[in-house]
C-alpha positions in Angstrom: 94.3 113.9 100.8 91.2 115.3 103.0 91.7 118.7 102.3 94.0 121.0 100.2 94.0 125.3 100.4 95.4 128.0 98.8 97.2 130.4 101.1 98.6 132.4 99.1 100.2 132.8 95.6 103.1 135.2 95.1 104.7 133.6 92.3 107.0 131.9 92.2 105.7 131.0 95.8 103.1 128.7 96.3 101.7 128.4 100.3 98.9 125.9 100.6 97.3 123.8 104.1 96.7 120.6 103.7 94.8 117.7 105.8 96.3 114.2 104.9 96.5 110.9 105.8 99.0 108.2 106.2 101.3 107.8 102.9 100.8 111.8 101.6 104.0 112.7 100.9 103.5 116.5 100.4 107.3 117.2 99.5 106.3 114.5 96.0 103.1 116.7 95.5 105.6 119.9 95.0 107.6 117.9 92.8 104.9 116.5 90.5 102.9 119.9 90.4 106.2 121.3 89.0 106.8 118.0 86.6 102.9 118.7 85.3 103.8 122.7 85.4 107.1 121.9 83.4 108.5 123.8 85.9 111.0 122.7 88.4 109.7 122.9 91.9 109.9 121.7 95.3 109.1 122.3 99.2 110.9 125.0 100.1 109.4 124.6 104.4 106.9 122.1 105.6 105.4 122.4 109.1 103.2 119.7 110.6 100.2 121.3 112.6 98.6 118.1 113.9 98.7 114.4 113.6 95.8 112.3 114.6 94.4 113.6 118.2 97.4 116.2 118.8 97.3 120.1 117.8 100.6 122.4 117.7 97.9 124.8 119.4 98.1 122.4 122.1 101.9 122.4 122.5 104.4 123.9 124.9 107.5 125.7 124.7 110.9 123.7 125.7 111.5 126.0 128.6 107.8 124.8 129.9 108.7 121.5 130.3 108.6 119.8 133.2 107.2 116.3 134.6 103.9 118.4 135.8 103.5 119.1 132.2 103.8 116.1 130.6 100.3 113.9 129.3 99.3 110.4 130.9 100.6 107.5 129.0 96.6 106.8 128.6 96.3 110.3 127.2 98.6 109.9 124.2 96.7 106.9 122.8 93.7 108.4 123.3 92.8 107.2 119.3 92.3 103.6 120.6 89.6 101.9 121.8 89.8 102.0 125.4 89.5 98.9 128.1 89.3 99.1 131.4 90.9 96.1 133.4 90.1 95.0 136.8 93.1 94.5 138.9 93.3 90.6 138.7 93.7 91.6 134.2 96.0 94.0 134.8 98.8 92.0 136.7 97.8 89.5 134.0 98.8 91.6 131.5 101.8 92.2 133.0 102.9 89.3 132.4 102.5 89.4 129.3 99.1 87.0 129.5 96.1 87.3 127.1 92.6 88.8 128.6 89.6 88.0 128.1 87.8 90.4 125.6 83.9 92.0 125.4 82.3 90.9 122.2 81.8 94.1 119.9 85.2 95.3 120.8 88.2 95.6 118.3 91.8 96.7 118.3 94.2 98.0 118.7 93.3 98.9 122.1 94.5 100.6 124.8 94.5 98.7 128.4 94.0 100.6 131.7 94.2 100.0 135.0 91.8 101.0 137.3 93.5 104.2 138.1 94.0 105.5 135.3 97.1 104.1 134.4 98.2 102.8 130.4 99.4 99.1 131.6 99.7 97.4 127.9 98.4 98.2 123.9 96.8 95.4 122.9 95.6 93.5 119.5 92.3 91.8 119.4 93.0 87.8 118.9 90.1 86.0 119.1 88.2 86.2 122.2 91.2 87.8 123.9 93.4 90.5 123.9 97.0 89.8 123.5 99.4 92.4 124.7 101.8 93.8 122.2 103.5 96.4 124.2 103.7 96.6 128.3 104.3 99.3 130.2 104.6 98.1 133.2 105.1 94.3 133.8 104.2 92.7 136.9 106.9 92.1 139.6 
């Protein structure tokens, strides 16, 4: 838990904002208030705002939807490290073929071509990175 507020408190209504991580599980956190309370609780509505790089400030409505609206592949992994491949690494990744990786550079990566486009996400294995999902093999 990063962060926990107080909204409001109209009792028996309790409306708090909270910044979590992975494993938070903010439906138990009702419960167990309650259980220390001796009082029986639970979440009544929970609304996610964000997760990771992604803000509901940033959303659109269904009716907006439309290919022109949609994010690059690249953008919605925008949390991993980024490489850049040349073109002779990206038809090797493609096939599904390790590349050679820069030392200092750790995983889980993302693996662009050079225009832009998300080819593969890769883990670091040694001195290469080996593909764990691609987008677009080669062929």
């Amino acid at each position: 838990m990063h962060r926990l507020e107080i909204r409001s408190w109209a009792p028996p209504d309790l409306d708090i904002s909270a910044e979590v991580g992975k494993g938070t599980y903010l439906r138990a956190l009702a419960r167990d208030l309650g259980e220390r309370l001796s009082i029986p609780a639970h979440c009544r509505e929970l609304r996610r705002t964000a997760i990771g790089p992604f803000d509901v400030a940033d959303a659109i409505l269904p009716d907006q939807v439309s290919a022109n609206a949609l994010l690059p592949a690249a953008e919605m992994v925008r949390h991993l490290a980024r490489v850049d491949l040349d073109e002779a690494a990206t038809v090797e990744i493609g096939y599904g073929r390790t590349v050679a990786r820069e030392p200092g550079t750790a995983g889980p990566a993302a693996l662009i071509a050079p225009d832009g486009r998300l080819v593969a996400v890769a883990e670091e294995s040694g001195e290469v990175w080996q593909p764990v999902v691609v987008l677009e093999p080669a062929g």
